[in-house]
Every structure is written in structure tokens, then in C-alpha cells.
C-alpha positions as CSV (number, residue, x, y, z in Angstrom):
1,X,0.0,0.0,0.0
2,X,2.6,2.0,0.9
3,X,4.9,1.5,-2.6
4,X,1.3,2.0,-4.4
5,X,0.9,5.6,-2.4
6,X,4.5,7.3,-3.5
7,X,4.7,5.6,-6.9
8,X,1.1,6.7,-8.0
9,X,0.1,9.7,-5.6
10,X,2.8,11.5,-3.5
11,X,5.4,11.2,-6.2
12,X,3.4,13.0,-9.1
13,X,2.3,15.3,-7.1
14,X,5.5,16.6,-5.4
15,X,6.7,16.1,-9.5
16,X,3.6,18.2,-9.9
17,X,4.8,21.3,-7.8
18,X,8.1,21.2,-9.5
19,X,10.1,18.8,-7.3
20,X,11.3,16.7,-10.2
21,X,14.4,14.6,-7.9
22,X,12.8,11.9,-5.6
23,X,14.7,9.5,-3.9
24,X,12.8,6.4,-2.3
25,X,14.9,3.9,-0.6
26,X,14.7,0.9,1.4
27,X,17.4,-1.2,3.2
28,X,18.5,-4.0,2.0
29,X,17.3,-6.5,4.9
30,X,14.0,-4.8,4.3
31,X,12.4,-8.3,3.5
32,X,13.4,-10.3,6.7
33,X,13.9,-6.9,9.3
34,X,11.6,-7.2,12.4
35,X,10.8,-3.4,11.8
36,X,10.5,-2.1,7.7
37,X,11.7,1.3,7.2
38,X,11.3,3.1,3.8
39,X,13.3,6.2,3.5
40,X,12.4,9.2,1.4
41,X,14.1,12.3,0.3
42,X,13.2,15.4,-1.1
43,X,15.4,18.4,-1.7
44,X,13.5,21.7,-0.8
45,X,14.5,24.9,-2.1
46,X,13.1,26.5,1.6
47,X,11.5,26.1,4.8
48,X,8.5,27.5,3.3
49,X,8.5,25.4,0.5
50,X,8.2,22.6,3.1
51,X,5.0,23.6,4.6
52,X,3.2,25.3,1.5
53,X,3.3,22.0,-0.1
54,X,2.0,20.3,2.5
55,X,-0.8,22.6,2.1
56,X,-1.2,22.1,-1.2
57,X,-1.7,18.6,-1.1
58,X,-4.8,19.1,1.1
59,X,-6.9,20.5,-1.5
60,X,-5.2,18.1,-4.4
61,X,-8.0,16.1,-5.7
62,X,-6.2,14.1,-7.7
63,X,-3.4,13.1,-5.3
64,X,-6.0,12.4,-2.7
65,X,-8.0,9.8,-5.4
66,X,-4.8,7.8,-6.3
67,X,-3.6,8.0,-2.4
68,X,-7.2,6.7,-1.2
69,X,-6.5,3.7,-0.3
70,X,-3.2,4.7,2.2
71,X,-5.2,8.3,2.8
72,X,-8.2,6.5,4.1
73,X,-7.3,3.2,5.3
74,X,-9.3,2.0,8.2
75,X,-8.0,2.4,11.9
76,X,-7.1,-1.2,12.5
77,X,-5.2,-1.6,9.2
78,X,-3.4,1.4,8.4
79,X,-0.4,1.0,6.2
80,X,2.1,2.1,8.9
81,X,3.3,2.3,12.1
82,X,4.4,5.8,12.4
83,X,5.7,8.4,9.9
84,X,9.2,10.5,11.5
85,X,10.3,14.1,9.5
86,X,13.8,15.0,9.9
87,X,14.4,18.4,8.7
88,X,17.9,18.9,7.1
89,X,20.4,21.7,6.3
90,X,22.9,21.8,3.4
91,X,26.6,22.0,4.0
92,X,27.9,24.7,3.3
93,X,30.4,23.4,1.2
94,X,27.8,21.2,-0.1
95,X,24.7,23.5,-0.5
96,X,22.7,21.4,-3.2
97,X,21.4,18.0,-3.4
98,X,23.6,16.1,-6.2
99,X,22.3,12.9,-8.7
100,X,24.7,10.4,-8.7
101,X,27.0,9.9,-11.1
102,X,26.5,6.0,-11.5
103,X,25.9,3.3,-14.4
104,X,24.5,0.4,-12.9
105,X,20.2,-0.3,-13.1
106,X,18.2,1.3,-10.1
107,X,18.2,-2.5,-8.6
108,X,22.1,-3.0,-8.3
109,X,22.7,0.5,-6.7
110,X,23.5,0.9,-3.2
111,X,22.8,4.1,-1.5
112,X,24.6,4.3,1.9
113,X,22.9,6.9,4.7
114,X,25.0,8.0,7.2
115,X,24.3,9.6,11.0
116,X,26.4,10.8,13.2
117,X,25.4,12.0,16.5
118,X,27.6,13.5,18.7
119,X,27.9,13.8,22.8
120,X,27.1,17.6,23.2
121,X,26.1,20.5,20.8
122,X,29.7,21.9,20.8
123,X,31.1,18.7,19.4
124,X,28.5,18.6,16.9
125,X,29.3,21.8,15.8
126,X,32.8,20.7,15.6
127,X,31.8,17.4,13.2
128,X,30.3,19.4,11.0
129,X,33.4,21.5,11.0
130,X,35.5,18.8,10.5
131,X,33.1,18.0,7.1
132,X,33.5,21.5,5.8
133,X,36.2,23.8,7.0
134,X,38.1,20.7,7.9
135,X,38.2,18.8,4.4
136,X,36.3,15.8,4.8
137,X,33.3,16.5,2.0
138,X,36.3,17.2,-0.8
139,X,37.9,13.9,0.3
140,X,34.6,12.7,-0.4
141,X,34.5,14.1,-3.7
142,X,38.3,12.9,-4.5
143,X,37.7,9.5,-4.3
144,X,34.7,9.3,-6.1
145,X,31.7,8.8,-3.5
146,X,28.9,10.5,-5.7
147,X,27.5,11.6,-2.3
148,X,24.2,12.5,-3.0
149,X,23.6,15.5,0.1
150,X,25.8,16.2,3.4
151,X,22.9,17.6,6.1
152,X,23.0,19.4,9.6
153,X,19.6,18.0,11.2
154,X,17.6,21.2,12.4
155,X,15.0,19.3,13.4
156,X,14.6,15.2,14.1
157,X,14.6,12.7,16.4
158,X,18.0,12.0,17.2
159,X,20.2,15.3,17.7
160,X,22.5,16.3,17.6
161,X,23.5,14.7,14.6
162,X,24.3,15.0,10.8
163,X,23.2,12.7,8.1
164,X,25.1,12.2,4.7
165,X,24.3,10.1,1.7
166,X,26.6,8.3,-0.6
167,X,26.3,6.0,-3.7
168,X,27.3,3.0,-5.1
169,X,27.2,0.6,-8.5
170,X,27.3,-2.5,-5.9
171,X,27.9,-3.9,-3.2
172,X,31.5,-4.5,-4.5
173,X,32.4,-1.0,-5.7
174,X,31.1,0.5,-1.9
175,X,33.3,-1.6,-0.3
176,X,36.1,-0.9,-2.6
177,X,35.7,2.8,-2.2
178,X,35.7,2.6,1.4
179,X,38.5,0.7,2.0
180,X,40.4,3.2,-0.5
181,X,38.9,5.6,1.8
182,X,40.5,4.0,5.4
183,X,43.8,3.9,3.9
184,X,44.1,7.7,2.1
185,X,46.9,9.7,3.9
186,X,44.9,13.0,4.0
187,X,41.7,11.1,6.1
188,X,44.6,9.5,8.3
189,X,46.1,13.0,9.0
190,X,42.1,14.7,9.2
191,X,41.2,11.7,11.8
192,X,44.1,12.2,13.6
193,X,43.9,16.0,14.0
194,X,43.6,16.7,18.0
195,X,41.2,19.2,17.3
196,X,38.4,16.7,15.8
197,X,38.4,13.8,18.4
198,X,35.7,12.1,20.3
199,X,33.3,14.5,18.2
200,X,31.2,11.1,17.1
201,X,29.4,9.0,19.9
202,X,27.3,7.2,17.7
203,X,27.2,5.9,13.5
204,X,24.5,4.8,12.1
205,X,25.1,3.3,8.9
206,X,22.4,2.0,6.6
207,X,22.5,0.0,3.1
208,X,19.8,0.7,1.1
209,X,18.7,0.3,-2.5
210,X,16.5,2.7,-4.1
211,X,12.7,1.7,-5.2
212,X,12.0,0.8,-8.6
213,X,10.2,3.7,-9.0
214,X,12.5,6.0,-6.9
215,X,13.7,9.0,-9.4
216,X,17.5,8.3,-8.8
């Protein structure tokens, strides 16, 4: 119901209203996890962007027809558990969401989310630092990570924390890429830097491949 819902009513409309880049993704144990998660993102040009669209959509007759059946589903069989919103800011040496530069079919991409929370706000502040200022998003870029956004969360449920997405033609080549990654001298000499340590109390990393239907 769910896959039915974004591929025939929330995507178009969103497409609609001139958000033509959609990214729908679900993790790769999807089939057998205890919990299933489907993960969407959408670039906003502004925070008012965010709400007026959601307006929209209120009065949208024809995404409310083609979304019926997840709109209106009855109270003991609703098509969810809960629905989370995590409001993200560009880097600023990253300001704009990027497609990925990839040749592999939708269904052998892997698209790797990242978050990183940190113990207090001031060594937050100084992981994000340490992606901008300090070099870490151009390493990204050097070795070839097609990462698709870099994000400070202004608003979520696990702050403080950032959230990053890179991609991948497999399984193989992310792997490969981050084991190059490990072993390059300028992320050895960033890592070791005094100034950036004990800035990451917890990763969360998550493999996911994008929906068939998913724009990128």
C-alpha cells in the first residue's frame, strides 16, 4: 500500500509542484527486518517550500484519489506504524542536493545513509566543522563517493547529529571505495587532527537500494 501511495500519488504530485528529484529507498534486509523502514528524500529549495506544499496537497483532488487507499485506510489496518520528518540543512560546502553519477540499473545501486550524533552540541558543531572547513566532504569528492547531500539535522529525532548520503554501482564497488577511503593519507592526518576527536558518539550506517520507482 505504501509502494502503491508514493509511486502513484505522493510522487506525481511533489513532481507536480516542481520537485522533479525523488529519492525512495529501502534497506537492504528490508524483506526479513523485524521493523521495515522506507526512507524518502526530497530536496527543498526553503523552509517555506516545506509547509506550503504540504498545504497544497490538502486541496489536491487528484493526489487524494490515487492516495485513497493509504489516505483513508481503516484504523485497525493502516499502512504504517508511524511516519518520522527529519528536517535537514545543506553543508555549506555542499549547498545542493547532487544525482549520482553512477551506471549500474536502479536494482544493483547501493545508497549508503550515514548519521552521526555527537555527545554535546559543541562537538556537533565541531563534526560538521571537520566535514566542511576541515576537508572531509572534498575527500569525499576525490575519491569518487557520488554523495548525493551532506545535512546538519535542524530538526529530528536523534540530535545532535548529521546525516550524509553516498552512492554505489554495488555492493562491490562501496566496499572498494571505502576501503580506499580507510587507507588515504589526507583522512589518516584529518582523523588524527587533535582538534576533531571524540566528536562522534554514535554511526549509524544504513544499506539501502532505491525503489523501482525511486527517481534516482
Amino acid at each position: 500500500m505504501i509502494d502503491q501511495y508514493l509511486e502513484k500519488a505522493y510522487l506525481p504530485a511533489l513532481h507536480g509542484y516542481g520537485l522533479k528529484q525523488i529519492g525512495v529507498f529501502k534497506p537492504i534486509a528490508n524483506d526479513t527486518a523485524a521493523s521495515k523502514m522506507v526512507y524518502v528524500l526530497i530536496a527543498f529549495s526553503s523552509w517555506k517550500q516545506v509547509l506550503q506544499i504540504a498545504e497544497k496537497l490538502q486541496t489536491n483532488q487528484d493526489y487524494k484519489a490515487n492516495g485513497s487507499a493509504f489516505l483513508g485506510a481503516a484504523f485497525d489496518s493502516p499502512a504504517f506504524k508511524r511516519k518520522e520528518i527529519s528536517l535537514v540543512k545543506a553543508f555549506s560546502m555542499a549547498p545542493k542536493m547532487n544525482l549520482p553519477a553512477l551506471t549500474a540499473p536502479l536494482a544493483e545501486r547501493i545508497y549508503e545513509l550515514r548519521s552521526y550524533e555527537s555527545a554535546t552540541d559543541n562537538l556537533y558543531r565541531n563534526k560538521v566543522q571537520m566535514f566542511n572547513e576541515g576537508g572531509e566532504v572534498a575527500l569525499f569528492n576525490k575519491l569518487g563517493f557520488n554523495a548525493i547531500f551532506y545535512g546538519d539535522v535542524v530538526a529530528g529525532a536523534k540530535m545532535p547529529n548529521l546525516v550524509y548520503m553516498t552512492s554505489f554501482n554495488s555492493m562491490a564497488d562501496r566496499n572498494a571505495h571505502w576501503d580506499v577511503f580507510r587507507n588515504d593519507p589526507e583522512w589518516k592526518t584529518l582523523s588524527g587532527n587533535p582538534l576533531y576527536q571524540h566528536n562522534v558518539s554514535k554511526a549509524e550506517i544504513i544499506l539501502t537500494r532505491p525503489a523501482p520507482y525511486s527517481d534516482f
